[in-house]
N, C-alpha and C positions, 0 to 999 in steps of 0.2 A: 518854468524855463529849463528845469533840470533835464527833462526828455530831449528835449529840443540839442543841450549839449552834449549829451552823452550818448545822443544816438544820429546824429547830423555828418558828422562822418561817414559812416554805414549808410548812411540813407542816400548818400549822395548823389551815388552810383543812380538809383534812380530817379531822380531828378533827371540827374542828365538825360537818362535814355529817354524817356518821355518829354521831355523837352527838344529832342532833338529829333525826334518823328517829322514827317513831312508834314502839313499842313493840309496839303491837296495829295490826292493820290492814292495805289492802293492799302486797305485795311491792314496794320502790322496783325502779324501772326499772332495767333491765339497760344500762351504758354500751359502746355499739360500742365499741373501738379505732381510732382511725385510723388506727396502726402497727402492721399485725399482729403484729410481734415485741415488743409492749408484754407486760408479764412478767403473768400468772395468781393473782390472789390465793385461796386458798380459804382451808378451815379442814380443821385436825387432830380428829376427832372423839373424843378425849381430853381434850380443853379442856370438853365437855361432861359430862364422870362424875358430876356433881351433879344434871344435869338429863334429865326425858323428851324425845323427841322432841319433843311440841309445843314444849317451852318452850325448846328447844336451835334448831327455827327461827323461831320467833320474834324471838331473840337475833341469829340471822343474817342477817335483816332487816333490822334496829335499825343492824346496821352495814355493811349491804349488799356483803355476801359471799355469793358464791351457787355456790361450788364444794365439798363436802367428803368427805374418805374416812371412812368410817362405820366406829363402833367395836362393837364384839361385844354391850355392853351396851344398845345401841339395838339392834339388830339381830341374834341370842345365831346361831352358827356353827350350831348344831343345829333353824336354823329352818324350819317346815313351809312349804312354798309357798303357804300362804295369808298366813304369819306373813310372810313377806317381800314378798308382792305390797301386803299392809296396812300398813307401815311404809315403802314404797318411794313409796305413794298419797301417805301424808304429806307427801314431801319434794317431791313433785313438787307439790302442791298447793298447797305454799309457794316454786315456784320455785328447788328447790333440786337440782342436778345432783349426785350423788354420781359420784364420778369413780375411786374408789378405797376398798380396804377392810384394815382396819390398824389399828395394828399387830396383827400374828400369830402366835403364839409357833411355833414349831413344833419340839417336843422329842423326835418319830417318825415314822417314814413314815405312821399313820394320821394324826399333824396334818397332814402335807403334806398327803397327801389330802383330808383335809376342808377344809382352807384353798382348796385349785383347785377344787373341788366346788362351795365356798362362794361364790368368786367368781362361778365360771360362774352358779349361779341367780341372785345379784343382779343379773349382767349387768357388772360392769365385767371391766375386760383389765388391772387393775394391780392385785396387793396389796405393802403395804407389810409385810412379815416379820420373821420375826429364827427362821431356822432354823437347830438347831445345826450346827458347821460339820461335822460326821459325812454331815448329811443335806442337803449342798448339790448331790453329786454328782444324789441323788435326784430333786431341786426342780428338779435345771437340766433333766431329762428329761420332768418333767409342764410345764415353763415350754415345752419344743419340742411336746409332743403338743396342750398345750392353746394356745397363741399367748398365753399368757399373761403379762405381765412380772411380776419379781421386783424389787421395790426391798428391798436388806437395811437397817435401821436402826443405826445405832451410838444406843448409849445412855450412852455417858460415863465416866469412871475406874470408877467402882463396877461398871461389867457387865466380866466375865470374858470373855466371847463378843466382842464388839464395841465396843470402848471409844470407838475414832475414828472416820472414815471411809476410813482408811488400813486399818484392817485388816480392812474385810470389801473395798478394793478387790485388796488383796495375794491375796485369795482367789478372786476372779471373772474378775479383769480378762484372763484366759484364756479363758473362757469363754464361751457361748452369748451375744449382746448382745442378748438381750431379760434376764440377769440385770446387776441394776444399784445402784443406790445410792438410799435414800433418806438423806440429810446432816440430822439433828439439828443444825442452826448453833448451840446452846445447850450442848449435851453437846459438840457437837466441840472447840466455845471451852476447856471445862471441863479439857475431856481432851488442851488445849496444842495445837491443829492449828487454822489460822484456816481458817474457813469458804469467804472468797475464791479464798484459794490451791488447797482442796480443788476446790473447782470448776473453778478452769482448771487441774488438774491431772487431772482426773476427768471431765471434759468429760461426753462424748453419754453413759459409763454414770452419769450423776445424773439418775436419773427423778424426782425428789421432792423437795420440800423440808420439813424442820419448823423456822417460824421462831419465835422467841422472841428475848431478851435476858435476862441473866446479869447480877450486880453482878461478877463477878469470875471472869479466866481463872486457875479453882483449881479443884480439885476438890470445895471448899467455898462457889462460888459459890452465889446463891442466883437463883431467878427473877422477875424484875422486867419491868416494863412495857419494851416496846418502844422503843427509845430513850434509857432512862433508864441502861441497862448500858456494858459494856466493847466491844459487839460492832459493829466497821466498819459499818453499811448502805451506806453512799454505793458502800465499796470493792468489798461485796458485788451489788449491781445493775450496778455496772461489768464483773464479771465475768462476771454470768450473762447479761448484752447482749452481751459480745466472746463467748462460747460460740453465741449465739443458741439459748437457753433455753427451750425447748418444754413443761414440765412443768409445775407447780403450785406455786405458793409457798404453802405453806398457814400460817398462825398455830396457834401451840400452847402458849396459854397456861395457867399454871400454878401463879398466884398471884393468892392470892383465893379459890380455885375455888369456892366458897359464894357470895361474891359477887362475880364476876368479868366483869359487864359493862364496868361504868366501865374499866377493864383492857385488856377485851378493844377497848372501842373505840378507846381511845388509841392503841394498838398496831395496829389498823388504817388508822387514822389518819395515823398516824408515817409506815408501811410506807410507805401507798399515795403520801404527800407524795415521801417518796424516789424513788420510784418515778418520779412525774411529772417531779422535779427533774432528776434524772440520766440519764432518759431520751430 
C-alpha cells in the first residue's frame, strides 16, 4: 500500500486525463516521448473478453492506450485473410497498433504451427505463449525459421506448466534469444517472486510485460485496481529503467471485467503517473 500513498498524488493527474477522455469520438493524440527510453504502455487483450472490437477500442481511447496484443476472441487463430484484414482495418482505424498476439496455448506441434502461421498473417514478430514444455524444443526452431520471438507467460500457483517467471526462464535461458519472457507482475506476486527482482534478473530475455495489481502476495490473492494492491510500482519502473526496457508494459485487468472501465482507467492512470514520477 506504501506505492499507492506515496505516489497517488502525482498520479493523479492521470487518472483524471484519462478519465476524462471522450468515450465516442475522435483517437486523443498520440504523446511523442522526449526520452526515448520512457517505458511503453499498451494493453493485454484479455482485459477485453466481455467486449467486441469496436467497443474494446473505443475503451482504449477513453484511456488513451494505443498499443495492444490481440486475443484469439477478437481475432479466432483459424481466421480467413479477409477475416483478419477486416478486424486489423478496425484497429487501425482507431489508432490502434497491435504489437503482439497472446496469450497462446500451445498443447502440440500443430498449435505451434498455427500460432507462427498465425502471427505471420496478422503481421506482428512477437506472440506471447504458453507452449508445453515437451514442445519448447520445437517452438525455439519455428522462433529461428520464422524471426519470430517467443515470450513464454507464467500464469501463477494454480498453472502446473509455469507458475513463476523463474520457471519458464530455468527453461530457455539456454536457448535461441529471440525465446523470452513475458512476466505476469500479478501471477508472479501470487506465485512468491517479486516482479522487480525478476526483471533485473531476467533482463534483455523479458520481452513483455502483463501489469496488474493483487490484494495479496498468496496464491489466494485477488485482482484489484492498479495501485490499490501489494505490488512495488515505483521499485518496479526503477528496474525496468536500469535494464533499459524496450518492450511493452501492457495493463491486464481483471476485475470488474463486465464493467471494467472505471478500473481499467485508474490503472492506467496510476501506471502512467509512476511512470512519469520515477522516470
Amino acid at each position: 500500500m506504501s506505492s499507492r500513498r506515496n505516489f497517488i498524488q502525482k498520479s493523479v493527474l492521470g487518472i483524471s486525463n484519462v478519465a476524462l477522455l471522450p468515450l465516442f469520438g475522435n483517437a486523443a493524440t498520440t504523446e511523442t516521448p522526449a526520452n526515448e527510453n520512457v517505458l511503453q504502455v499498451g494493453m493485454a487483450g484479455y482485459t477485453f473478453a466481455k467486449f467486441d472490437v469496436e467497443k474494446s477500442v473505443e475503451m482504449m481511447k477513453r484511456v488513451d492506450v494505443k498499443n495492444l496484443s490481440v486475443k484469439d476472441f477478437h481475432l479466432p487463430l483459424d481466421s480467413t485473410p479477409e477475416k483478419i484484414q477486416t478486424v486489423m482495418a478496425q484497429f487501425v482505424a482507431g489508432d490502434i497498433k497491435v504489437y503482439a498476439v497472446g496469450v497462446i496455448y500451445m498443447k502440440t506441434k500443430e498449435a505451434v504451427d498455427q500460432a507462427f502461421d498465425y502471427a505471420k498473417k496478422v503481421g506482428v514478430s512477437l506472440i506471447v505463449g504458453v507452449p508445453n514444455p515437451e514442445l519448447i524444443d520445437y517452438a525455439e526452431e519455428k522462433v529461428k525459421i520464422s524471426n519470430i520471438r517467443l515470450a513464454i507467460h507464467n500464469h501463477g500457483p494454480e498453472d502446473k506448466l509455469y507458475p513463476s517467471p523463474k520457471n519458464v526462464y530455468d527453461l530457455i535461458k539456454n536457448r535461441d534469444e529471440r525465446v523470452g519472457l513475458c512476466i505476469d507482475i500479478g501471477h508472479s506476486t501470487r506465485a512468491g517472486q517479486d516482479p522487480a527482482k525478476a526483471v533485473l534478473d531476467y533482463n534483455k530475455r523479458v520481452f513483455d510485460l502483463h501489469i496488474k495489481d493483487v490484494t495479496a502476495a498468496v496464491q489466494d490473492g485477488k485482482a484489484i485496481e492498479v495501485g490499490r494492491g501489494v505490488i512495488d510500482f515505483p521499485a518496479l519502473v526503477k528496474a525496468l529503467n536500469k535494464i533499459k526496457y524496450k518492450g511493452m508494459c501492457s495493463l491486464e485487468f481483471e476485475k470488474d471485467m463486465s464493467d471494467s472501465l472505471p478500473g481499467i482507467a485508474e490503472s492506467a492512470g496510476f501506471f502512467k503517473g509512476v511512470i512519469k514520477t520515477v522516470g
